[in-house]
N, C-alpha and C positions, 0 to 999 in steps of 0.2 A: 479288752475283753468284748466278744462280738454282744451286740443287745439281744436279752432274752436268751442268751446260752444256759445258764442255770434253770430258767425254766422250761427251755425246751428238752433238756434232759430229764426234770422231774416231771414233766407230763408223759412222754414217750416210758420211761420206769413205771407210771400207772396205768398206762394204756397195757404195754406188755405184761406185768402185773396180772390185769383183767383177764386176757386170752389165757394167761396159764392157769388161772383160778378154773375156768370153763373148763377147759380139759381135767384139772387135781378134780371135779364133782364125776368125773364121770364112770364107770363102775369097773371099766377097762382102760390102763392107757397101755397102748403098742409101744413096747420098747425096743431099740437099733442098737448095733454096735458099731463104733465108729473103728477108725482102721487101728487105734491106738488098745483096740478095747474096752472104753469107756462109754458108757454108756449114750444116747441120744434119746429124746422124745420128741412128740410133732408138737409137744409143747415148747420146745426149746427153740423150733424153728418157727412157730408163729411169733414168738417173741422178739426170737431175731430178726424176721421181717419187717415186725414193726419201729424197731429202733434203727434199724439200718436205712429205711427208708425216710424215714424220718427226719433224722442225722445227715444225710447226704442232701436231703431234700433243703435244710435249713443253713446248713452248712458247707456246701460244696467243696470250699478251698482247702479244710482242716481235712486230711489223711482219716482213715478207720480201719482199726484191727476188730475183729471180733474174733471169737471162737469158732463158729462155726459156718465161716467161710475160708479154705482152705489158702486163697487166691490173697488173701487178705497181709497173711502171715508171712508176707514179700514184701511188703513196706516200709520204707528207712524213711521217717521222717522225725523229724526233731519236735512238730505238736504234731498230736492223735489224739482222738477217738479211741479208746480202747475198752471192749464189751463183752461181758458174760452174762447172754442174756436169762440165761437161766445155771444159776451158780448153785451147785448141791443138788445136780440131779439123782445122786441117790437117795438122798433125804426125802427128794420128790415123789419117787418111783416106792418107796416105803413109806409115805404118807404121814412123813414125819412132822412136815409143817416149816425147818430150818434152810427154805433154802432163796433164795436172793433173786434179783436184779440189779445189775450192775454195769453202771455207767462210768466211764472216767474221763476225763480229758487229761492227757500228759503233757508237760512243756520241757525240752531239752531236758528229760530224763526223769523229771518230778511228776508227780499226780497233784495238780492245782486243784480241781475240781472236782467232786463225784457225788453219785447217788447211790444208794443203798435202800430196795424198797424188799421187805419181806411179806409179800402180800398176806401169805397163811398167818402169819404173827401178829399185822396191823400194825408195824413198827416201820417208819422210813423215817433214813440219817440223809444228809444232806450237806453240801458245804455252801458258804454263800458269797456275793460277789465281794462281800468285803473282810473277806479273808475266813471267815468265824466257822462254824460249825455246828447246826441241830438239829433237832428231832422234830419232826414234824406228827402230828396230833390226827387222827383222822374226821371227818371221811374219805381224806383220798378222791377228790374233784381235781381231775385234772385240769379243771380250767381256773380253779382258783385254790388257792394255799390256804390249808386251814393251823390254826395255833401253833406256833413255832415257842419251842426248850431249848435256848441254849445249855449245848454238849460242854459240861467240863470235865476232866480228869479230877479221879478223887487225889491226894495226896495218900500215897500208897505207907504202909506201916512194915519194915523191914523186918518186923519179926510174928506177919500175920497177915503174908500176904495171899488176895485172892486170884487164882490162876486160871485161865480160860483153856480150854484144850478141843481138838476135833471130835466130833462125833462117828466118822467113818473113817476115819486115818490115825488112830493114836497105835503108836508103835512103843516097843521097852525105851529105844534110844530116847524117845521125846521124853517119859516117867523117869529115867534116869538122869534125866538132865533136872526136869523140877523136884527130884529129890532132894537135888542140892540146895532148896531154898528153903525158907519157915515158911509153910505153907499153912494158910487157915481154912481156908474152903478151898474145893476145886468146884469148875462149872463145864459143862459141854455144849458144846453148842457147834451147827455147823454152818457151812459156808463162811462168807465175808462177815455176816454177825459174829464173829467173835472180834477182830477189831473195833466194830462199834461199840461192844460193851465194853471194852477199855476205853472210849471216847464218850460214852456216859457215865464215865465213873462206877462201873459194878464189875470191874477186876483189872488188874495192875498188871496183867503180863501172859505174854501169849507167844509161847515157845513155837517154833515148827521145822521139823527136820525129818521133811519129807517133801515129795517133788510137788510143786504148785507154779501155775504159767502167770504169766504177768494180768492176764484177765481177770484171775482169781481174785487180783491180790488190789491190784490199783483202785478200785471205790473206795474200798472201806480201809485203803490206805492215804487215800486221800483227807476221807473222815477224821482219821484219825489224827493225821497232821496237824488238820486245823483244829482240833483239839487238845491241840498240844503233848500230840505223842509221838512216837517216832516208831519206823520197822529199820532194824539191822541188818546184814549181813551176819550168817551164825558165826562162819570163820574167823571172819576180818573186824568186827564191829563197826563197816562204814555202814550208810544211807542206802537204801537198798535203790538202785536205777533200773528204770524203766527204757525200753527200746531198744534191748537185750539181741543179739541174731539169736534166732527163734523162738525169743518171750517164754524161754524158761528163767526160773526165780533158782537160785542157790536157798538152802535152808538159813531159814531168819528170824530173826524176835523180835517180837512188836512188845512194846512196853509203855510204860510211863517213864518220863527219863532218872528220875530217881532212884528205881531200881537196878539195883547194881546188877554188873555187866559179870559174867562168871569167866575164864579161861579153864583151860586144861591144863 
């Protein structure tokens, strides 16, 4: 592991972080559509600039996909960089406050590494070089790491479990599928924070069967790992891989692994 990887990631998530906070204050943001139809802000790309540049600058040899460089999404490498610098732009553009930064690093198909900074929220997850998984405490200095919570999974209760779901993507398919469980609470919440809070213990399972790219998913799938939780394939119930031809994800369930696995 290169020296300073983990923290040149969590500095660059609070740097971009910061640019997109200047823009969410201000009374107007310009919104774009990109050629998919989804949406873009100039918040997205000051963020992107900032980690891209960053990342290349620190890292040369390691490969980088991100979202919003099209020229990116041509890259076959076995480790990456892989970036959503701004995750939940609608959440954004609705001044919801759920929407992310996100960094990962992949190795032959796994996400080892990642960041997860919610700046509107004051919550960043994080993984560490020695395998673990936490929360980091603010103020968010980039130069220096303030109080770290190690991330555990709660041990989840099969007849009272809590379920995480999207806040702009919930479909009948995804409620019919959590019907089938003993549900006690449900929570919403959007971007890559919903993996995190299964990797802090405040819900046991996180259906999704809907289209999401590998960018979306790899921070807070990485968090989540080292927190000893896993993302599926919805179909198959293998490990969900990364370095996909064109970094689409198949619909998947992140869970606690306890949680029983449902078929049709």
């Amino acid at each position: 592991m290169e020296t300073g990887l983990q923290d040149t990631m969590r500095r660059l998530a609070i740097q971009a972080g910061a640019a997109i906070m200047d823009i969410y204050a201000r009374a107007d943001i310009a919104v774009e559509n990109k050629d998919d139809a989804s949406p873009v802000t100039e918040a997205d790309m000051a963020a992107d600039r900032i980690i891209s540049a960053g990342l290349r600058a620190a890292f040369p040899d390691i490969a980088l996909v991100t979202e919003e460089q099209a020229a990116s999404h041509n890259v076959a490498a076995e480790r990456f960089f892989i970036v959503d610098p701004l995750d939940g732009t609608k959440e954004f553009i609705r001044r919801r406050g759920d929407f992310t930064v996100n960094i990962a690093l992949v190795e032959q198909g796994v996400p080892v590494q990642g960041v997860v900074y919610a700046p509107a929220r004051a919550r960043m997850f994080l993984t560490r070089a020695d395998g673990s998984a936490v929360e980091e405490q603010g103020p968010f200095d980039p130069d220096r790491t303030g109080a770290l919570s190690p991330l555990v999974m709660r041990r989840p209760d099969p007849e009272r479990l809590v379920v995480v779901a999207s806040k702009s993507h919930r479909d009948a398919a995804t409620d019919a599928y959590i019907a089938r469980y003993k549900v006690a609470d449900m929570r919403s919440a959007g971007s890559s924070l919903k993996f995190c809070l299964l990797a802090a213990g405040e819900a046991d399972l996180y259906p999704r069967l809907g289209r999401t790219m590998e960018w979306d998913t790899a921070a807070g799938h990485a968090v989540l790992r080292a927190a000893g939780g896993e993302v599926l394939a919805f179909d198959t119930h293998a490990p969900l891989h990364y370095g996909k031809p064109g970094y689409a994800n198949p619909f998947f369930i992140a869970r606690h692994p306890d949680v029983a696995l449902l078929r049709d």
